[in-house]
TIVO-2410 file (N, C-alpha, C; in nm, 3 decimals):
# residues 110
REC num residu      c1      c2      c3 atome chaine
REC   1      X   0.083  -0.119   0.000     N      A
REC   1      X   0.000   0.000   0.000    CA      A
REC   1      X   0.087   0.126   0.000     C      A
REC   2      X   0.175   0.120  -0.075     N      A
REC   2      X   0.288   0.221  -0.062    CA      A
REC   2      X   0.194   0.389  -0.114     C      A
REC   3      X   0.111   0.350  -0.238     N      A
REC   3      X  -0.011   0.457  -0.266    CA      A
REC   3      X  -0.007   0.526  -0.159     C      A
REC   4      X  -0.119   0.454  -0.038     N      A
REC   4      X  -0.185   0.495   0.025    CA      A
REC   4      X  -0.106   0.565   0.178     C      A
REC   5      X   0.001   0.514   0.190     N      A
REC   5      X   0.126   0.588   0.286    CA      A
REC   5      X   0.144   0.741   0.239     C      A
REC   6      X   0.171   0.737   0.110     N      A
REC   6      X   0.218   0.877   0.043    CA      A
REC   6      X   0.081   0.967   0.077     C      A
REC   7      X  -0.053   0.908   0.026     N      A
REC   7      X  -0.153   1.035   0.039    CA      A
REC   7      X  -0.130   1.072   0.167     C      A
REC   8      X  -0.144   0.941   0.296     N      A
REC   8      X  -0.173   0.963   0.420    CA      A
REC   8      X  -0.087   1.057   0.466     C      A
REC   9      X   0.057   1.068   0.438     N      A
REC   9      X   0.165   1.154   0.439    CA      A
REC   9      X   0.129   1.315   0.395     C      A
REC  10      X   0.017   1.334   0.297     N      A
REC  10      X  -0.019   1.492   0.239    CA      A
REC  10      X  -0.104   1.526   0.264     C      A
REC  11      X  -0.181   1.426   0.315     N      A
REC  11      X  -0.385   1.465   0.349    CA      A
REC  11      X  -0.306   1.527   0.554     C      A
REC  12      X  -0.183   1.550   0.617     N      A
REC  12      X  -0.157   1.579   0.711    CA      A
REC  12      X  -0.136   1.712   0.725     C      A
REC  13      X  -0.091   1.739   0.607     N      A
REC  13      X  -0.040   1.892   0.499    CA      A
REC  13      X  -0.202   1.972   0.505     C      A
REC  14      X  -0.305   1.870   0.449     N      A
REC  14      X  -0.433   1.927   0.432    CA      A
REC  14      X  -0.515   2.025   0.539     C      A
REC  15      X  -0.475   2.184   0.553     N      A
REC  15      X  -0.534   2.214   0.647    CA      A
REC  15      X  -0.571   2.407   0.612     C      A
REC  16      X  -0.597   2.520   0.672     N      A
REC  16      X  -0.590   2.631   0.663    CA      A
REC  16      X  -0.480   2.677   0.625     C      A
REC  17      X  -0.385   2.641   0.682     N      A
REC  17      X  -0.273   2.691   0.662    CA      A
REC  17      X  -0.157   2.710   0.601     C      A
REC  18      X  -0.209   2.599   0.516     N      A
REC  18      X  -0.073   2.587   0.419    CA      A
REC  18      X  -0.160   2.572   0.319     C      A
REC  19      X  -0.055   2.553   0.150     N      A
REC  19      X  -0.126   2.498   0.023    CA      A
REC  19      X  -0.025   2.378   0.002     C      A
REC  20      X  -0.129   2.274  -0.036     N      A
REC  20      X  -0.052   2.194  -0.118    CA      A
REC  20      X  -0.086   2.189  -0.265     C      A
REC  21      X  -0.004   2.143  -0.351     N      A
REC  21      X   0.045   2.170  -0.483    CA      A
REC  21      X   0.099   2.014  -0.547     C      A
REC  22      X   0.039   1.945  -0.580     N      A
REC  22      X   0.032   1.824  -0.636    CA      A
REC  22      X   0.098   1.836  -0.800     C      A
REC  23      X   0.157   1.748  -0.790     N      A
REC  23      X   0.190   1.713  -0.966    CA      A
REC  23      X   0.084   1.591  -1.045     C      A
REC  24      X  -0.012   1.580  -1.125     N      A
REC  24      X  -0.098   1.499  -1.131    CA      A
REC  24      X  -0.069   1.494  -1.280     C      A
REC  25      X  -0.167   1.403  -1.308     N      A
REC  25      X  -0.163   1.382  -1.528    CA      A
REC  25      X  -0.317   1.430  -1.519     C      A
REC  26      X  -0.367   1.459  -1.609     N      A
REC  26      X  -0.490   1.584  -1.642    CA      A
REC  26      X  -0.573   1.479  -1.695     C      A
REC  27      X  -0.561   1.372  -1.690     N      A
REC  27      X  -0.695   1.253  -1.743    CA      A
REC  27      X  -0.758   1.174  -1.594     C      A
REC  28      X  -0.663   1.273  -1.495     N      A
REC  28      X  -0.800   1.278  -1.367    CA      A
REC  28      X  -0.903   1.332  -1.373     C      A
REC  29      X  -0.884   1.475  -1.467     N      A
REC  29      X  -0.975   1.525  -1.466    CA      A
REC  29      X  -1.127   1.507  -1.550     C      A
REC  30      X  -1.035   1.342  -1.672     N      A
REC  30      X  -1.104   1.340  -1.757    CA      A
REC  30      X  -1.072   1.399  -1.901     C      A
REC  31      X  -0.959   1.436  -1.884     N      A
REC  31      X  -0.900   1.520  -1.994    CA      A
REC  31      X  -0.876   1.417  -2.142     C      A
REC  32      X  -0.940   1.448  -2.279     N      A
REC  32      X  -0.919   1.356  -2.348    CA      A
REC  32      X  -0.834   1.430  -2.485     C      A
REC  33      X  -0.747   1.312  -2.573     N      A
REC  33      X  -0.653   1.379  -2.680    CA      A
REC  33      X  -0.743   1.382  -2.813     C      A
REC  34      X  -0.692   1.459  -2.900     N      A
REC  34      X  -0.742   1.427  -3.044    CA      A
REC  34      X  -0.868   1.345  -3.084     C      A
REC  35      X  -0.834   1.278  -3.085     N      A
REC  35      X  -0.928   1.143  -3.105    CA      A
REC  35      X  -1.015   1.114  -3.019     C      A
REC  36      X  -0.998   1.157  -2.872     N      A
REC  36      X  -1.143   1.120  -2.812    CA      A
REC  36      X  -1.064   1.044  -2.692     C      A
REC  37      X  -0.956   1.034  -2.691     N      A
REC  37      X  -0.924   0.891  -2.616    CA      A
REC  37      X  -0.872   0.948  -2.483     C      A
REC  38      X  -0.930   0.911  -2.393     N      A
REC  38      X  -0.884   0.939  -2.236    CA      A
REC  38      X  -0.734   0.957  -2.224     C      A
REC  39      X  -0.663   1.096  -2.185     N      A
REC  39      X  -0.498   1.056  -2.178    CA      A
REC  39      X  -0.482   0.964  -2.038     C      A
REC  40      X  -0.364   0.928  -2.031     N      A
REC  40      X  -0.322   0.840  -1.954    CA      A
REC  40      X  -0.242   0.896  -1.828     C      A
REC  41      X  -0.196   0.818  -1.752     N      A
REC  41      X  -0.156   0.868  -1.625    CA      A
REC  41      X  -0.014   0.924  -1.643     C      A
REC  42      X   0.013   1.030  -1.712     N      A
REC  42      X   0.139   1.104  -1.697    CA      A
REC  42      X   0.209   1.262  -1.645     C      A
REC  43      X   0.302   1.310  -1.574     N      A
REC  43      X   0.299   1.382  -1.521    CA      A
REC  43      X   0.294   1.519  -1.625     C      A
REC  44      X   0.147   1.611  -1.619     N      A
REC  44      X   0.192   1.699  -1.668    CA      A
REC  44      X   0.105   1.827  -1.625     C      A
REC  45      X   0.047   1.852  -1.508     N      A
REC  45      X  -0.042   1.915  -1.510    CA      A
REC  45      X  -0.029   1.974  -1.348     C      A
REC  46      X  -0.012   2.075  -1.281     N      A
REC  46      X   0.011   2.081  -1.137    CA      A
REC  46      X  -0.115   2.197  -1.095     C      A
REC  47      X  -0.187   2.147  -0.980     N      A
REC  47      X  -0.294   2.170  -0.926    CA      A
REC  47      X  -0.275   2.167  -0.755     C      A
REC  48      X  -0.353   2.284  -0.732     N      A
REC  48      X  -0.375   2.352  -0.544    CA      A
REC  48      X  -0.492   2.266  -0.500     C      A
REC  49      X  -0.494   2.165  -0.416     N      A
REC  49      X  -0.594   2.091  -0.376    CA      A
REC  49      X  -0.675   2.196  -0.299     C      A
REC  50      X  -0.772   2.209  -0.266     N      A
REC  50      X  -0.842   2.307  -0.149    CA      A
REC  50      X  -0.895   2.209  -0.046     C      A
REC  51      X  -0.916   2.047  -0.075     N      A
REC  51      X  -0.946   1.992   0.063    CA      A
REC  51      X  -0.887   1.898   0.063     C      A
REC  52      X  -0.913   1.846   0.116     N      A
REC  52      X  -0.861   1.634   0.146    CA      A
REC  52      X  -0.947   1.579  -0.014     C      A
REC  53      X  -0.886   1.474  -0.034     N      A
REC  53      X  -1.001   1.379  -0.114    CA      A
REC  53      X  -1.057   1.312  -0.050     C      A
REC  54      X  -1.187   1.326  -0.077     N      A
REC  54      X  -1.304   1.203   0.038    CA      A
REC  54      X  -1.350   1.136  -0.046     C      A
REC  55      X  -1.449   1.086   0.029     N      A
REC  55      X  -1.541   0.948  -0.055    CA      A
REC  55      X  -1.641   1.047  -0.120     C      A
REC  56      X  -1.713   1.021  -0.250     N      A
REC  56      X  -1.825   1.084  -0.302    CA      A
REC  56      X  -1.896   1.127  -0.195     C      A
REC  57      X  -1.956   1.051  -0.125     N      A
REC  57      X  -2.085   1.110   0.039    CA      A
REC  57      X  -2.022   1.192   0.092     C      A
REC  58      X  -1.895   1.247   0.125     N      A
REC  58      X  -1.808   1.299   0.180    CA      A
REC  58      X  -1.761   1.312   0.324     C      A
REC  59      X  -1.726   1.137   0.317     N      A
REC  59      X  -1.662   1.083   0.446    CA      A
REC  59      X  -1.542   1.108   0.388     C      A
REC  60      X  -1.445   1.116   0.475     N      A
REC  60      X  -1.304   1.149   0.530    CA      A
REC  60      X  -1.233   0.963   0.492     C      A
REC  61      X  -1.119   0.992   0.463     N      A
REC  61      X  -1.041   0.831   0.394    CA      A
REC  61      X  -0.969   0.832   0.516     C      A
REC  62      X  -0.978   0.708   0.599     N      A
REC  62      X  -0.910   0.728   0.764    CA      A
REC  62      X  -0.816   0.683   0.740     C      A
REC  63      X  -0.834   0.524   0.680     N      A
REC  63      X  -0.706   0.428   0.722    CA      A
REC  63      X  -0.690   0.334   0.567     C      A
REC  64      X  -0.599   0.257   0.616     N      A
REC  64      X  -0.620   0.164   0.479    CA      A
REC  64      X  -0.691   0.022   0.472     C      A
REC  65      X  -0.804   0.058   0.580     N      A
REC  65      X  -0.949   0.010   0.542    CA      A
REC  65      X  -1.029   0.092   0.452     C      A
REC  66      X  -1.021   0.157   0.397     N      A
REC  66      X  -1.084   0.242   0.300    CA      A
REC  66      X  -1.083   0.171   0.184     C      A
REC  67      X  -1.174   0.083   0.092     N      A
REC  67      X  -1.134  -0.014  -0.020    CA      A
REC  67      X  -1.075   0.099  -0.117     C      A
REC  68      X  -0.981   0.072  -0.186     N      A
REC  68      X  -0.932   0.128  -0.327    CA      A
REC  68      X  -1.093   0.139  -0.439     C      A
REC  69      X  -1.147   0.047  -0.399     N      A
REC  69      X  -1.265   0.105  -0.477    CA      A
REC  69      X  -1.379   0.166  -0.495     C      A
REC  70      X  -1.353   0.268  -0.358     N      A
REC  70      X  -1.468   0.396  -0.341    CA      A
REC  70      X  -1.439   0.536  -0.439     C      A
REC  71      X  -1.548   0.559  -0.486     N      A
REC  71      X  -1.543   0.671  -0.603    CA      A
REC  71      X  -1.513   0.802  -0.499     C      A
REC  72      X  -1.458   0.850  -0.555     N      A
REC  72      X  -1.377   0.983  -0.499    CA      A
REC  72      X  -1.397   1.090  -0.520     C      A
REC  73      X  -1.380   1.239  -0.450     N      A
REC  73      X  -1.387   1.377  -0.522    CA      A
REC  73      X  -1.311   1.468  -0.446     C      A
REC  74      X  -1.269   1.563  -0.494     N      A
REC  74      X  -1.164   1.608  -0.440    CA      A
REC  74      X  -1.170   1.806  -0.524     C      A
REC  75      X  -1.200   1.889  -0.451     N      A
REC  75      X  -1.205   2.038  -0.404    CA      A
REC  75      X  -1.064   2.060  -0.490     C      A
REC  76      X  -1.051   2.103  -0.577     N      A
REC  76      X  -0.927   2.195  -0.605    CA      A
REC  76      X  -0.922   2.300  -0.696     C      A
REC  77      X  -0.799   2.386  -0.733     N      A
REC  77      X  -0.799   2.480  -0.814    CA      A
REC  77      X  -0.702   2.475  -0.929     C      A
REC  78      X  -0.762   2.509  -1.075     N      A
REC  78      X  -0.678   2.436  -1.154    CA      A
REC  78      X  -0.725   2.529  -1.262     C      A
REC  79      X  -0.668   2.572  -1.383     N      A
REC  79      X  -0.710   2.679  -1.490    CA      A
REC  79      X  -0.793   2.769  -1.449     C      A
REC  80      X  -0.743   2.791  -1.362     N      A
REC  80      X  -0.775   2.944  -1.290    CA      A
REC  80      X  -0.927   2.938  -1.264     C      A
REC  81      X  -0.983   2.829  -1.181     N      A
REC  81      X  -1.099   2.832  -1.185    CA      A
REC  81      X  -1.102   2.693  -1.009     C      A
REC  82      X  -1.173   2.727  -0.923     N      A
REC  82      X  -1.186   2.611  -0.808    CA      A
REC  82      X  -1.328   2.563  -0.896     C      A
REC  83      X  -1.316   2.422  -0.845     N      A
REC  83      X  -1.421   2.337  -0.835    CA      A
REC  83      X  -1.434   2.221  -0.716     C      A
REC  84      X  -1.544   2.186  -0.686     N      A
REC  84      X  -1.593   2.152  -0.633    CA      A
REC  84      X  -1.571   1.992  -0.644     C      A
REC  85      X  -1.574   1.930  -0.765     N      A
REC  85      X  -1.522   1.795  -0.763    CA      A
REC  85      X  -1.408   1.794  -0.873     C      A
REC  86      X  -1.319   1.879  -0.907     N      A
REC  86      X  -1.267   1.820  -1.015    CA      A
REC  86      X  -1.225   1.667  -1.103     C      A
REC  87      X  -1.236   1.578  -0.992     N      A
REC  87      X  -1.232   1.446  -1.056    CA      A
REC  87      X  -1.325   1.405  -1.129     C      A
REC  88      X  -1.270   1.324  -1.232     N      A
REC  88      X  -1.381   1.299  -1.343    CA      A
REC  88      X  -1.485   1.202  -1.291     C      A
REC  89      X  -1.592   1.175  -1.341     N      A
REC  89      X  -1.706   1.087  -1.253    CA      A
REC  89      X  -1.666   0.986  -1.254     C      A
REC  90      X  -1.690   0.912  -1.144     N      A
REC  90      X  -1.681   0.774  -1.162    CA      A
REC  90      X  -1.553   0.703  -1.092     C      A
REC  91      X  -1.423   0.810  -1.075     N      A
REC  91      X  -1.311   0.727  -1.052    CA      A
REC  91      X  -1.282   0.708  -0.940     C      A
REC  92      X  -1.261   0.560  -0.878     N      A
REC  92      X  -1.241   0.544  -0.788    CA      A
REC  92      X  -1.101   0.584  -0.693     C      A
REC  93      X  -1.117   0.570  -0.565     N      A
REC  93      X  -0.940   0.610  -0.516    CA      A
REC  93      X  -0.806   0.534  -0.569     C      A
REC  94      X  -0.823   0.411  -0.615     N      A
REC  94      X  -0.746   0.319  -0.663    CA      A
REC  94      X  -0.666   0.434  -0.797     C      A
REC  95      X  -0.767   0.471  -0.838     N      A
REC  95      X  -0.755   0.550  -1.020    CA      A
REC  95      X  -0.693   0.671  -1.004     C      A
REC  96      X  -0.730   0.722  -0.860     N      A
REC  96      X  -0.678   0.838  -0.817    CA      A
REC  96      X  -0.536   0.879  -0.799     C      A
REC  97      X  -0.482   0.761  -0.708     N      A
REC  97      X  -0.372   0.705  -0.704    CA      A
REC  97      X  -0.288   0.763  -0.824     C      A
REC  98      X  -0.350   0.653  -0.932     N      A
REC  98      X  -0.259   0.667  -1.002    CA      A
REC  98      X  -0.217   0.770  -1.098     C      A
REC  99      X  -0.261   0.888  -1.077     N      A
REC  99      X  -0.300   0.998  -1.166    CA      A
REC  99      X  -0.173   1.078  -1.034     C      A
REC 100      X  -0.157   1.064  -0.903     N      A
REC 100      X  -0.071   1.169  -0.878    CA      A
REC 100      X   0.056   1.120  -0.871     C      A
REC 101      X   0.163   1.225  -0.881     N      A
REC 101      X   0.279   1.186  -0.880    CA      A
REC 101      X   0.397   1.256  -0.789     C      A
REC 102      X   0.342   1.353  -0.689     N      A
REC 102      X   0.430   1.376  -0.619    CA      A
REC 102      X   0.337   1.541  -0.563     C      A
REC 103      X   0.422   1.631  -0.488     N      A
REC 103      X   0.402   1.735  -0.482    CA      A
REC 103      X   0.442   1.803  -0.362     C      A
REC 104      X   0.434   1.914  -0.331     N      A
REC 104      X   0.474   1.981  -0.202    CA      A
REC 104      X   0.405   2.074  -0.118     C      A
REC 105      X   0.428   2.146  -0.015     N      A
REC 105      X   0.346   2.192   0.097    CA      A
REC 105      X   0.402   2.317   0.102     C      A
REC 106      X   0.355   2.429   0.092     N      A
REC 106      X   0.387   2.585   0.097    CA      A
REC 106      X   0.301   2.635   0.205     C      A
REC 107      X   0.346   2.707   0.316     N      A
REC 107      X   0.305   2.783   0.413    CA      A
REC 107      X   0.249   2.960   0.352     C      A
REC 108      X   0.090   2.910   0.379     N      A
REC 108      X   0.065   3.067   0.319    CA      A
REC 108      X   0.082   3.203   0.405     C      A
REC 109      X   0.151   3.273   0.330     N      A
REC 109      X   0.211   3.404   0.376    CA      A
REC 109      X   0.090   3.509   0.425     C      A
REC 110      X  -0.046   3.531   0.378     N      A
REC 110      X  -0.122   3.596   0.375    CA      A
REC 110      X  -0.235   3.517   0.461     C      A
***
């Protein structure tokens, strides 16, 4: 569950006070190429989470009893615009996973 160490490690970050700043691939969001075709999980797209990711109902992900296969949504800000779920419908935390790839924690000045 090495995944699920790393979120648990940033959802600690998740609070007033700081921003975190994720590196993700943009076919979390649902993002598709040319042709129609869902892009794939690669790093190219960096986004300000505004909350934790929860479960769709919007319970809180405690432990790693949480199955990998609860559909997810997640508060962030991204082309200059917040939303409310930016994840595309449907994807579970497992999918979520694999869409991020790293990121860091900035203490807001203001």
């Amino acid at each position: 569950m090495r995944y699920f160490f790393a979120y648990n490690q940033v959802l600690i970050f998740c609070e007033s006070r700081v921003n975190v700043i994720v590196l993700i691939g943009v076919g979390i969001f649902g993002a598709k190429d040319a042709n129609g075709k869902l892009l794939s999980a690669s790093k190219d797209h960096w986004v300000v989470w505004n909350s934790k990711i929860t479960l769709l109902n919007g319970s809180q992900i405690t432990d790693e009893a949480t199955p990998l296969t609860e559909i997810v949504k997640l508060e962030a800000f991204s082309w200059g615009t917040v939303k409310t779920n930016y994840i595309r419908s449907g994807l579970t935390l497992a999918g979520v996973l694999e869409y991020i790839f790293g990121g860091f924690v900035v203490k807001k000045i203001l």
